[in-house]
C-alpha positions in Angstrom: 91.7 161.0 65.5 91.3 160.0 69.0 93.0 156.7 70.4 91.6 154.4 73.4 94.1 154.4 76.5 95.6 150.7 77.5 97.6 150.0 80.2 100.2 149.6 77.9 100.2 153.1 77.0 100.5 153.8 80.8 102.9 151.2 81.9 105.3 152.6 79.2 104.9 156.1 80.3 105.6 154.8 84.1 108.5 152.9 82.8 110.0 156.3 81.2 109.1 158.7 84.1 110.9 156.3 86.4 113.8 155.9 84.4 114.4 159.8 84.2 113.4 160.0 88.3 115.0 156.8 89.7 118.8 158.6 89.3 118.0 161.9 90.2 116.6 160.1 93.2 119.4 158.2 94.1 121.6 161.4 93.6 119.6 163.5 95.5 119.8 161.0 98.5 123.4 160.8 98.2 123.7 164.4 98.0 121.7 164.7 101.7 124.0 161.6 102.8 126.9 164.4 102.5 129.7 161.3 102.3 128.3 159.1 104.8 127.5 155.1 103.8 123.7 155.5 102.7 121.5 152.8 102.7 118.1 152.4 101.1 116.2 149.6 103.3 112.8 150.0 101.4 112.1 150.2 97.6 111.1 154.0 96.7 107.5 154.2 97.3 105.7 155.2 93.8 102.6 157.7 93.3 100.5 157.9 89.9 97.9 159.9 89.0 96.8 160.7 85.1 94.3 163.1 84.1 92.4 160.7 81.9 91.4 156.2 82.8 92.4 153.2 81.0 89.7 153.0 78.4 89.1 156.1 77.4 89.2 157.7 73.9 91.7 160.3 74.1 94.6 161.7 71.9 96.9 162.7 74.6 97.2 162.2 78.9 99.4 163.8 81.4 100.5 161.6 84.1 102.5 162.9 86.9 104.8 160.2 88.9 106.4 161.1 92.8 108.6 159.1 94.2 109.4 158.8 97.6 112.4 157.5 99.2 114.0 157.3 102.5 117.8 155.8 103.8 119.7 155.2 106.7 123.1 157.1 106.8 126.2 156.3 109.0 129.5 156.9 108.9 132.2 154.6 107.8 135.0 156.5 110.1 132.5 155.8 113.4 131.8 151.9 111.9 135.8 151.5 111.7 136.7 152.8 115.2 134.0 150.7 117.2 135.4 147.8 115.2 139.1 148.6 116.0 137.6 149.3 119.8 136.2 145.9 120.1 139.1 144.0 118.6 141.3 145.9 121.2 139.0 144.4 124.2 140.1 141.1 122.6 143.7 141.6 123.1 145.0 139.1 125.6 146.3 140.9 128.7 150.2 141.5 128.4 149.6 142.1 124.8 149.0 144.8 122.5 148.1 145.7 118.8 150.8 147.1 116.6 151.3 150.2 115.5 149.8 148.7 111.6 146.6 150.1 111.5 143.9 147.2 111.9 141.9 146.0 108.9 138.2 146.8 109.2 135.4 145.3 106.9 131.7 144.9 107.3 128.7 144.8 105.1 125.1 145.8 106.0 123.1 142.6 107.3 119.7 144.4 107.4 118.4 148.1 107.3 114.8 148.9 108.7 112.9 152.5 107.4 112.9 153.2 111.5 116.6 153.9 111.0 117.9 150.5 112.3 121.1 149.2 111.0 122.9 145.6 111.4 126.6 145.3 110.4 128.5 142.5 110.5 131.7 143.5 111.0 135.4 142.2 110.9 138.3 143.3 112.3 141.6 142.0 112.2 145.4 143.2 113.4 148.7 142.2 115.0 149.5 142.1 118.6 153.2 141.8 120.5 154.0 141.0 124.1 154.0 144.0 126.5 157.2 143.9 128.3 157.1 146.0 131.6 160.4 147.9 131.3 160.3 148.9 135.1 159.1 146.0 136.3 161.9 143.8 134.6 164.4 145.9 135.9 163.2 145.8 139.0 163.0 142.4 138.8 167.3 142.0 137.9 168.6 144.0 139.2 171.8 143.2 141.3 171.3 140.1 140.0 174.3 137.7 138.3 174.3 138.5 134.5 174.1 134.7 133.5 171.1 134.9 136.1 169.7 137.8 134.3 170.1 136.6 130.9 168.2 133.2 132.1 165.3 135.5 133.7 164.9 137.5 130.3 165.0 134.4 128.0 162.3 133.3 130.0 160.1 136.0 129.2 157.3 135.1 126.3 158.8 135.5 122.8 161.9 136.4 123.7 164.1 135.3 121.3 168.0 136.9 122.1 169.5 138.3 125.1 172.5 140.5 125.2 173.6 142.2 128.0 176.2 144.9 127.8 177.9 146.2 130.7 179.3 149.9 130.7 181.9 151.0 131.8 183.9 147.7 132.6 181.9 144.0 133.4 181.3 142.9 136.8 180.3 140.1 138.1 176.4 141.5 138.9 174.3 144.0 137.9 173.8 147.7 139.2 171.6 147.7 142.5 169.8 150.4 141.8 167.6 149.5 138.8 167.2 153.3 137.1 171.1 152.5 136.2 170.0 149.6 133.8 168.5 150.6 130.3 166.6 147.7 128.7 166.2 147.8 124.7 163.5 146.0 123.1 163.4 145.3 119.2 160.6 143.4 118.0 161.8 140.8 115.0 160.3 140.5 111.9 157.0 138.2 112.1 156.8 137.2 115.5 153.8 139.0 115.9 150.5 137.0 115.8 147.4 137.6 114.4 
């Protein structure tokens, strides 16, 4: 008994052939993206051809279905360091990030089959004053220590001064200023953002 071929018949065998095709696709696209962020920017394109028309009286039809698909691959690691890169051009002068490792997101704005890829990106850390150790020594030494103390506490985000003298106190400090050692510790939170 022969039947007549509808589109339905076709459709549904389309429907199956991409069901079984459209993951292996994906995974074989993956598998060439060897662990770099893949991007599809176009749909996969779709070829049919059957060996028999809509129409036709016919008990069986082959239909043979290729899909073609292409992506844009980049790697997170590179995305991360040019975002970390530009938020250390932001730094204020006199400043500098923290040792915490920045926080890096984006998300893919737009990705062209030519291999064109928009981000938009976000990148966030800490930053503390930079405190030039041989400049600040320079700049007290032989100076009074109450004079000292009032140059330091003038420095941005300085919160505490102590000065210690070693062996016995005295009423300035060395004159030569590779006798003065200057300790910084950074307090809890007095970073910014």
């Amino acid at each position: 008994m022969a039947t007549v071929i509808q589109q339905s018949d076709l459709d549904a065998v389309k429907q199956a052939l991409s069901s079984q095709l459209n993951p292996k696709l994906q995974d074989d696209l993956n598998s060439q993206a060897k662990g770099k962020h893949l991007v599809a920017p176009d749909q996969p394109k779709v070829d049919v051809s059957t060996d028999h028309q809509v129409g036709e009286e016919i008990a069986n039809f082959n239909m043979t279905m290729t899909l073609n698909a292409t992506g844009v691959v980049f790697d997170n690691a590179a995305v991360s360091r040019l975002l970390r890169e530009a938020l250390k051009r932001k730094v204020q002068v006199g400043s500098e990030l923290t040792s915490d490792q920045p926080k890096t997101t984006y998300d893919v704005a737009q990705a062209t089959s030519d291999g064109s890829v928009t981000l938009n990106g976000h990148a966030s850390g800490y930053t503390v004053i930079v405190f030039s150790q041989p400049a600040i020594r320079a700049h007290i030494k032989g100076r009074s220590p109450s004079s000292a103390r009032s140059f330091l506490q003038g420095l941005p985000n300085v919160v505490d001064v102590t000065l210690r003298q070693d062996p016995i106190a005295l009423p300035w400090l060395p004159f030569f200023s590779s006798h003065i050692t200057i300790r910084i510790e950074e307090v809890s939170g007095t970073g910014s953002a």
